[in-house]
C-alpha positions in Angstrom: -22.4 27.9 123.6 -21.0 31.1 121.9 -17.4 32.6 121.0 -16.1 34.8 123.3 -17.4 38.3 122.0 -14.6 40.2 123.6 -12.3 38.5 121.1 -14.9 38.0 118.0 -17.6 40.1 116.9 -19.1 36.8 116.0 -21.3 34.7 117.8 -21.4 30.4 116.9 -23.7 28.6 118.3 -22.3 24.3 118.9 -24.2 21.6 120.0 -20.8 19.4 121.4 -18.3 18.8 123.7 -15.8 21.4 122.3 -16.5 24.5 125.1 -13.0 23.6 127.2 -11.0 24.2 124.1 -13.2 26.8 122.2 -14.1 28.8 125.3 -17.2 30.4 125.0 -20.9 30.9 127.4 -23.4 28.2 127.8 -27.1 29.2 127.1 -30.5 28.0 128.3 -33.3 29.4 129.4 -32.4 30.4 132.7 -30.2 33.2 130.6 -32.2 33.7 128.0 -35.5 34.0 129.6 -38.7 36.0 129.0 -38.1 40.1 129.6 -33.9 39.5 129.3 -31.9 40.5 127.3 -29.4 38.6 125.2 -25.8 37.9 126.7 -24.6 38.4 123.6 -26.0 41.5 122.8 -23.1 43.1 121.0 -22.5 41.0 117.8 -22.7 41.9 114.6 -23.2 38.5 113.5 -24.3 35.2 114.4 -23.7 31.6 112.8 -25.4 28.3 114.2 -23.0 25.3 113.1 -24.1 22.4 111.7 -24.0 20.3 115.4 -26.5 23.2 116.5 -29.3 21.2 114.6 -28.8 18.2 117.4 -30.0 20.2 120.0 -34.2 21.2 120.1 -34.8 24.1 122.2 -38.3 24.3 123.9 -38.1 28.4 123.9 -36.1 30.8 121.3 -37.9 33.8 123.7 -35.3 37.0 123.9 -32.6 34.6 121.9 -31.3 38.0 120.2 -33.0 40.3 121.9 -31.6 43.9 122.2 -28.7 42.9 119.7 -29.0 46.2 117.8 -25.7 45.8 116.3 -26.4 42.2 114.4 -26.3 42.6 110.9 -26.5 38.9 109.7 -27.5 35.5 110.2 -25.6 32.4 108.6 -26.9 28.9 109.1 -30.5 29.7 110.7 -31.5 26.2 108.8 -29.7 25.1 111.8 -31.6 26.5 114.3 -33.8 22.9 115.1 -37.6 24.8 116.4 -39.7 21.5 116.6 -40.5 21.6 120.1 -40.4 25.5 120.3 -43.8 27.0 122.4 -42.7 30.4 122.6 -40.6 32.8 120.2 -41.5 36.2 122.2 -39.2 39.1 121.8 -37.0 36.7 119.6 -35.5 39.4 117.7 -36.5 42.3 119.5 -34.9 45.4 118.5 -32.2 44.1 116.2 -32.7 47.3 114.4 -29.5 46.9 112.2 -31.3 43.4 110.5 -32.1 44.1 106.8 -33.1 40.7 105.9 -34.2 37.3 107.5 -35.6 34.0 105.7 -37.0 32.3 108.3 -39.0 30.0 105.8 -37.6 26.7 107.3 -38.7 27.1 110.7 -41.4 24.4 111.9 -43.6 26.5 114.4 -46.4 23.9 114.6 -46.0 24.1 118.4 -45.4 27.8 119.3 -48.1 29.6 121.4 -46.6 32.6 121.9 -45.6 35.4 119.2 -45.2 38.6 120.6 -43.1 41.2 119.3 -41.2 38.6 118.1 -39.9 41.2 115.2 -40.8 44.1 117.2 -38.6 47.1 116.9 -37.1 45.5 113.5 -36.8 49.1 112.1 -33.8 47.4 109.3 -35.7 45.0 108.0 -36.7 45.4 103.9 -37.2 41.2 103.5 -39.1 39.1 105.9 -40.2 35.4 104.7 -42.0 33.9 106.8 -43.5 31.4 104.0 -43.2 28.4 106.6 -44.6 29.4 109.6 -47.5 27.2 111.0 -49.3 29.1 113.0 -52.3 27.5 114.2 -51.7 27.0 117.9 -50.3 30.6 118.1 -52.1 32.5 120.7 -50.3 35.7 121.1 -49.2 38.1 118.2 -49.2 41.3 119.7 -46.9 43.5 118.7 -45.7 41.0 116.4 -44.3 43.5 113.7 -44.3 46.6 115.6 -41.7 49.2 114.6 -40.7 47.4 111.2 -40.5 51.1 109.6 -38.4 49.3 106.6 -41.2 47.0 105.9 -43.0 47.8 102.9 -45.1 44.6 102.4 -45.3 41.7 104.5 -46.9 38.3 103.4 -48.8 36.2 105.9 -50.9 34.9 104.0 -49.9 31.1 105.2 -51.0 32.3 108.8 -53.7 30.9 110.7 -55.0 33.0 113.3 -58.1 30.9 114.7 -56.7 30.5 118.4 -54.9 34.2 118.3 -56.3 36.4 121.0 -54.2 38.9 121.3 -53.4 41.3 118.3 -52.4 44.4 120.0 -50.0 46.7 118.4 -49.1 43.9 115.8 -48.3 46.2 113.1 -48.2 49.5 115.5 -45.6 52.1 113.8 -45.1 50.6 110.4 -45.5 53.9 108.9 -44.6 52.5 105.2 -46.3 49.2 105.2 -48.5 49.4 102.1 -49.4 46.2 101.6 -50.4 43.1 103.9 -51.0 39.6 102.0 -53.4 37.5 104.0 -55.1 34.2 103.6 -58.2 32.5 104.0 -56.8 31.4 107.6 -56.4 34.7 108.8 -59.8 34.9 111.3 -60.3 37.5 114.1 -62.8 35.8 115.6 -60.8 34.6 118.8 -59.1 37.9 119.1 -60.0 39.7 122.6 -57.4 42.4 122.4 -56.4 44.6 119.3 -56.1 48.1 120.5 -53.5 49.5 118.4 -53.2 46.8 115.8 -52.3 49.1 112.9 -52.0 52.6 114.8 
């Protein structure tokens, strides 16, 4: 459930019983589905309470997609992503982003990757120290368009099971360095055309 952005730039995301006082949309995955966009598209910044970490989406797909105008993130720890299988186009073109620690989040069940971070042009600091990625299976376009990316550390990935690897760093012009660790293996990939084009 989310603030009414007419009223508040600000979008909160509850876990509760409180949406026929506070007003607000409910979300699920029949909104926020695969090739949507976000219905909250024009915030400039989002908060997940503390009653958020009850609830244990299966999918985070398109969550912020096309929210160009987001500028922060408060409270991510609260974002529960145990049972998550699929972060695709999770933050999609929020091109106003400079920074995201997304350290905490427990990926040990996502298949799906792609372009998660695409189109991220803002972004300077990306930690993504956390991330469990060895039943990931798609990371194309994974980082495509972070122009503001100047190093990126993955070395914690695991890339066994990935097959797909196309465009995943496609138009970072000024990414100079790449930090990669002994469980980063190509030997699954099938597609790569344009992994660092």
């Amino acid at each position: 459930r989310s603030s009414d952005l007419e009223i508040n730039q600000t979008v909160t995301f509850f876990y509760d019983d409180q949406k026929a006082s506070r007003g607000g949309i409910e979300i699920n995955n029949a909104i926020i589905s695969n090739g949507s966009s976000s219905p909250y598209g024009s915030a400039t910044k989002a908060v997940f309470d503390a009653s958020f970490a009850n609830f244990k989406p299966v999918s985070t797909a398109c969550w912020f997609n096309n929210c160009s105008s987001l500028i922060s993130i408060d409270g991510i720890v609260n974002l529960n992503t145990d049972n998550v299988t699929d972060m695709s186009d999770m933050f999609l073109d929020c091109s106003s982003l400079t920074s995201l620690d997304l350290s905490g989040f427990k990926t040990d069940n996502v298949k799906k990757m792609y372009s998660m971070f695409g189109g991220c042009s803002g972004l300077t600091s990306l930690d993504l120290s956390g991330f469990n990625t060895d039943n990931v299976t798609a990371m194309g376009a994974m980082f495509s368009g972070c122009t503001g990316l100047t190093s990126l550390d993955v070395s914690g990935f695991r890339t066994d099971n990935v097959t797909d690897m196309r465009a995943m760093f496609f138009g970072c012009l000024f990414l100079r360095t790449i930090y990669v660790g002994k469980g980063w293996s190509t030997t699954a990939v099938t597609e790569s055309t344009g992994m660092f084009q």
